[in-house]
C-alpha positions in Angstrom: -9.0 -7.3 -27.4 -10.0 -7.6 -31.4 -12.0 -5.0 -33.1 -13.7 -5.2 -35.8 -14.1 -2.3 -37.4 -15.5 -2.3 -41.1 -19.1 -0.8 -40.6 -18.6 1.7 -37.9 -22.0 4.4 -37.1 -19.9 7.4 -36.8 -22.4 9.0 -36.3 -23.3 7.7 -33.0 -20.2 8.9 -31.8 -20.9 12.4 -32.8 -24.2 11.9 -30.7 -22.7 10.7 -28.2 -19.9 13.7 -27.9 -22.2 16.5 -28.5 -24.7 14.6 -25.7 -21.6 14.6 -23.1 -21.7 10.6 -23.1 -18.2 8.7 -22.9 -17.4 6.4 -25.3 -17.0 2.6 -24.0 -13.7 1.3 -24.6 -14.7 -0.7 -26.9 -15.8 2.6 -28.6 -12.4 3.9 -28.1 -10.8 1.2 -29.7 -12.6 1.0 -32.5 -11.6 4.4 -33.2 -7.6 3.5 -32.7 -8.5 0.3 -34.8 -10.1 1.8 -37.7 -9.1 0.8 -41.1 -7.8 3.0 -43.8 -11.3 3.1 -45.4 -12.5 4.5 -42.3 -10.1 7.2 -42.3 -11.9 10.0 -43.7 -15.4 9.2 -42.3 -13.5 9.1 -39.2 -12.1 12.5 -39.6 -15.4 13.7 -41.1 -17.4 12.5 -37.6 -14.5 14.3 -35.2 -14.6 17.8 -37.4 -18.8 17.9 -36.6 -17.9 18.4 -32.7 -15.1 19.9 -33.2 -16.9 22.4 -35.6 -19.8 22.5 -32.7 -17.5 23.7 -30.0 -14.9 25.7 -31.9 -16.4 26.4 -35.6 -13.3 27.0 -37.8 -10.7 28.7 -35.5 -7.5 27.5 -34.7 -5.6 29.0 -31.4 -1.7 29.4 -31.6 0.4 29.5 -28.6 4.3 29.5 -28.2 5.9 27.7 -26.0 9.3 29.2 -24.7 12.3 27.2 -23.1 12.8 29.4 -19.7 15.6 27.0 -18.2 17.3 24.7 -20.2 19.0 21.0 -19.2 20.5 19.9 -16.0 17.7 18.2 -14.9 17.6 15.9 -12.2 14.7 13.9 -13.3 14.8 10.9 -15.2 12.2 10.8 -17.6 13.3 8.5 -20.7 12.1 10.7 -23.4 13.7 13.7 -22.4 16.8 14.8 -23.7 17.4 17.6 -21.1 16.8 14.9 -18.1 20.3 13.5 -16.0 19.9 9.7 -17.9 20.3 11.8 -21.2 23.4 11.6 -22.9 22.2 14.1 -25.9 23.8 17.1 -26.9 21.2 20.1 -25.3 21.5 23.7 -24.4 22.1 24.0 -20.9 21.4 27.4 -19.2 19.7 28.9 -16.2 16.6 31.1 -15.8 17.0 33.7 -18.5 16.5 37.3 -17.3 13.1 39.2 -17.0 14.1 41.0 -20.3 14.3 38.2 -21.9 11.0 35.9 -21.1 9.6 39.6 -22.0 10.5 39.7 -25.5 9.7 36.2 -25.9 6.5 37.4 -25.2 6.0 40.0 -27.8 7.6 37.7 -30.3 4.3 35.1 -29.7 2.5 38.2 -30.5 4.4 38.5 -33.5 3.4 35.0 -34.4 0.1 35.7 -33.9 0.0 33.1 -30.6 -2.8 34.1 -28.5 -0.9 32.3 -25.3 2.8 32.1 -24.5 4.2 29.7 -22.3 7.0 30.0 -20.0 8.7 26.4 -19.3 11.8 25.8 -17.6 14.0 22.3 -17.1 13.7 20.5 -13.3 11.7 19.4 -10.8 10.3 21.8 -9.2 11.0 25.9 -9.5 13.3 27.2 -6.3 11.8 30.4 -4.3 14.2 32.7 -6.2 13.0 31.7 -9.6 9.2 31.6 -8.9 9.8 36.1 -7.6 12.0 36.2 -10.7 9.0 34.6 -13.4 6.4 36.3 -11.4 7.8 39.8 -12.1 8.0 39.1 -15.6 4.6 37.3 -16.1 3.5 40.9 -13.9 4.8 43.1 -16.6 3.6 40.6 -19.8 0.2 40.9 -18.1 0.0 44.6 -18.0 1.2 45.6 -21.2 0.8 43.1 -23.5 -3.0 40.9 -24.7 -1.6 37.6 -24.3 -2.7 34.9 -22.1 0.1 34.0 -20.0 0.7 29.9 -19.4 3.4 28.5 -17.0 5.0 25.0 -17.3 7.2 24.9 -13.7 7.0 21.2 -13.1 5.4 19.9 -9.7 4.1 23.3 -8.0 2.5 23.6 -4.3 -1.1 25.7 -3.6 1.5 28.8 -2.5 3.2 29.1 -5.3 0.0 28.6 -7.6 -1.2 31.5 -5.8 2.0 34.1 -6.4 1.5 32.9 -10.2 -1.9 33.5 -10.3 -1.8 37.1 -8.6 1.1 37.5 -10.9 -1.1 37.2 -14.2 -0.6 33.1 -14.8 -4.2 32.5 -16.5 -3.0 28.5 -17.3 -0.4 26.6 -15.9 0.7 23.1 -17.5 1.5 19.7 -16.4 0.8 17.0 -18.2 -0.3 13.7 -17.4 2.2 12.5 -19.7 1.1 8.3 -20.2 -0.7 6.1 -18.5 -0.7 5.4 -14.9 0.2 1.7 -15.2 3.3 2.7 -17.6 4.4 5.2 -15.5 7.0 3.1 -14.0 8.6 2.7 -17.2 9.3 5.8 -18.3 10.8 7.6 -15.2 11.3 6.8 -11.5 11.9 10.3 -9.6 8.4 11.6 -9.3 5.0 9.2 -9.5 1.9 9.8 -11.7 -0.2 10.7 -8.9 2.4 13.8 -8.5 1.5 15.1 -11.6 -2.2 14.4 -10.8 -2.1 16.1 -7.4 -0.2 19.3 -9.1 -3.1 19.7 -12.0 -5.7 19.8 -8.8 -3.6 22.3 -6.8 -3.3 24.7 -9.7 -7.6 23.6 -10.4 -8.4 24.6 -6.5 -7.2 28.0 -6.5 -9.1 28.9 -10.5 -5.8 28.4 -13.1 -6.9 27.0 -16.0 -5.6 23.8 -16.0 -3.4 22.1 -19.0 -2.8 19.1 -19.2 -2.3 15.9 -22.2 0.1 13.2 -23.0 2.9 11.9 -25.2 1.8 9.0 -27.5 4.7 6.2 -28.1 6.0 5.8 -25.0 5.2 1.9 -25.0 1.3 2.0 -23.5 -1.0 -0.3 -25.3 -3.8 1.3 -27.3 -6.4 0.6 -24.4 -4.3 2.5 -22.3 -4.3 4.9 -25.0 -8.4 5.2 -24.0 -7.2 5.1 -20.7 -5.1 8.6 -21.1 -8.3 10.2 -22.6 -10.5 9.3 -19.8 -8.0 10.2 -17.4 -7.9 13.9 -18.8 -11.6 14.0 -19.1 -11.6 13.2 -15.1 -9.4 15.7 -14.8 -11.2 18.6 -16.7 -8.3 19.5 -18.3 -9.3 22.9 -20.3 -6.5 22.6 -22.5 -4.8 18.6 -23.8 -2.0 18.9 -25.7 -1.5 15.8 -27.7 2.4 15.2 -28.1 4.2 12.3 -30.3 7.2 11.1 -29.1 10.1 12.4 -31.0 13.0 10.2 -29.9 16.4 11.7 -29.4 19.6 9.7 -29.7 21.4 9.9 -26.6 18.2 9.4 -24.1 16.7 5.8 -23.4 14.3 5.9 -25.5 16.0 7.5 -28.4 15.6 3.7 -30.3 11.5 3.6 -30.3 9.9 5.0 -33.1 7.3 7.6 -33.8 3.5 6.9 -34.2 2.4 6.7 -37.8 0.6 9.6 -39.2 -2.6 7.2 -39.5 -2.2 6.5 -35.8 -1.9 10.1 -34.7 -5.3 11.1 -36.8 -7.0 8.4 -34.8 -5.2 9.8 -31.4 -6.5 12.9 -31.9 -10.0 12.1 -33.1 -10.1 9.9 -30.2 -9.2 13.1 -27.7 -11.6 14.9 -29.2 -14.5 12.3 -29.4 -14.1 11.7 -25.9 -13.0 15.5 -24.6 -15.2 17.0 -27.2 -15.5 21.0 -25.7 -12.1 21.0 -24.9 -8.5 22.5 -26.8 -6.9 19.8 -28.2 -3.9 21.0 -29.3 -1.4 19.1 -31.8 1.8 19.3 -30.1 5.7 18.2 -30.0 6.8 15.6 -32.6 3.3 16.6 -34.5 5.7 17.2 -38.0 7.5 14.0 -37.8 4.7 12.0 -36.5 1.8 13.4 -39.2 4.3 14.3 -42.0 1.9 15.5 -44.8 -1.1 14.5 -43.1 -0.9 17.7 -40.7 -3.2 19.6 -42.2 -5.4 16.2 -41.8 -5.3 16.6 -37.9 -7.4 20.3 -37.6 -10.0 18.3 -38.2 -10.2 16.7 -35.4 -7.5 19.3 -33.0 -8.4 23.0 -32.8 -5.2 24.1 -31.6 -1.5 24.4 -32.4 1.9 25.0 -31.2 4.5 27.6 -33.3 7.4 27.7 -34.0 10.2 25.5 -31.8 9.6 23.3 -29.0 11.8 22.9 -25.8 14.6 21.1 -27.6 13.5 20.3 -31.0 12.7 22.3 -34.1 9.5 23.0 -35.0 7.8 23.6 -38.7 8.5 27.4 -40.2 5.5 29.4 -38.9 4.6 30.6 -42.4 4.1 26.7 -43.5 1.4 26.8 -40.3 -0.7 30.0 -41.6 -0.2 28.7 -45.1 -1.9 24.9 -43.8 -4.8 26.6 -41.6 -5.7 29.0 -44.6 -5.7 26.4 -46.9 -8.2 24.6 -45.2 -10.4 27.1 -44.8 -9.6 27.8 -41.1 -9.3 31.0 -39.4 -6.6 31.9 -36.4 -8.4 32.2 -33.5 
């Protein structure tokens, strides 16, 4: 499908967010399509209901690698998965101790929510008692909210989380439905669908987004963000492949910053209430255009990710002060 996208009524698009009207695909693609001189009326459009919803705060969270490598999964993108050949820590659950102070250290980072992650398909009986006792004690004595990232999780274990202090839990949808295939063959989409609605039924707050550059086409692109607003996904993080020699797709190449603005705008044009958070591969996607992408996202990982480095924490306060912005 051609777009044609030299006069474009942004503001009809604002409208249409702040009314709780989807966007056509047509709509969505003239956003992905946009041309350079559309950049900044663009940005402008997505700030207005981002402003609306979330004025001029930006939430932190940290995300925190639990359990590390050795997976037997074979997603494409992932260096700790078993079709990666790339050089990755490799260690079991870390102790109770541990996942504790990682906890006060988001605090020190000024995250508002920590997130636990570990490697692997699914979290054995033994780990689940030994994350819920240390999501038990974060809960009591520290103010943080307390997010989970498990992989593919059953109502039961939901539950022992959730008694436990787990206020989010995240899974994400990761590309479309019709790529799927092509990026890994050991669990299906409609797992990681069916995992997002377990965690929904029993009251977590749900997270869940996608990685952009994994081969879908721009309308599947649209796609994605309709598939998240279906979902009611409270919290999308918007990840950028970051590809890592020694995994299959270690030879594709990152979005372009300009693509990544329009990504974003487009999450939050058609998810306008909810956290839109720039995540993994946001500084070598965006570059110097970071700063750009709070216009449109509300939200932001610190420090490292699960395997990659992450921009120095001071470089983020220094970016969300300069722009006027306020941590949340």
């Amino acid at each position: 499908m051609t777009i044609t996208t030299k006069k474009i009524d942004w503001g009809s698009f604002v409208q249409k967010a702040l009314n709780g009207e989807r966007l056509s695909l047509e709509e969505g693609l003239q956003i992905l399509h946009a041309e350079e001189d559309q950049m900044l009326p663009m940005l402008n459009a997505s700030f207005r209901v981002r402003h609306h919803f979330f004025a001029k705060k930006v939430k932190l969270n940290m995300i925190f690698n639990a359990k590390s490598g050795a997976c037997q999964e074979d997603c494409g993108y992932c260096s700790q998965s078993k079709v990666s050949d790339a050089p990755v820590k490799t260690y079991s659950l870390l102790d109770k101790e541990t996942l504790v102070a990682g906890a006060k250290e988001a605090l020190a980072r000024k995250a508002s929510t920590y997130c636990i992650v570990t490697s692997g398909r699914s979290p054995s009986e033994k780990e689940i008692n030994e994350i819920v006792e240390a999501v038990r004690e974060i809960s009591e004595t520290l103010p943080l909210k307390i997010c989970t990232s498990l992989g593919i999780l059953n109502e039961a274990r939901a539950r022992q989380l959730k008694e436990a202090g787990v206020a989010r839990y995240n899974h994400n949808l990761n590309t479309h439905e019709d790529n799927y295939k092509n990026i890994t063959s050991t669990h299906t989409y409609n797992d990681r669908v069916l995992t997002v609605e377990s965690i929904k039924s029993i009251g977590i707050s749900p997270c869940s987004g996608c990685i952009v550059g994994l081969g879908e086409s721009d309308e599947q692109i649209v796609e994605m963000a309709y598939a998240l607003r279906d979902l009611d996904a409270d919290s999308i993080p918007v990840n950028f492949l970051h590809p890592v020699e020694g995994t299959p797709l270690g030879n594709y190449e990152s979005p372009k910053p300009y693509k990544a603005l329009k990504v974003l705008a487009l999450m939050r044009f058609i998810n306008p209430s909810k956290e839109i958070r720039i995540s993994g591969g946001r500084e070598k996607s965006l570059r110097h255009l970071q700063p750009l992408a709070l216009y449109a996202a509300n939200s932001v990982f610190v420090g490292d990710y699960l395997t990659t480095a992450g921009q120095e924490v001071n470089k983020d306060y220094e970016m969300i002060e300069d722009l006027g912005f306020e941590i949340e």
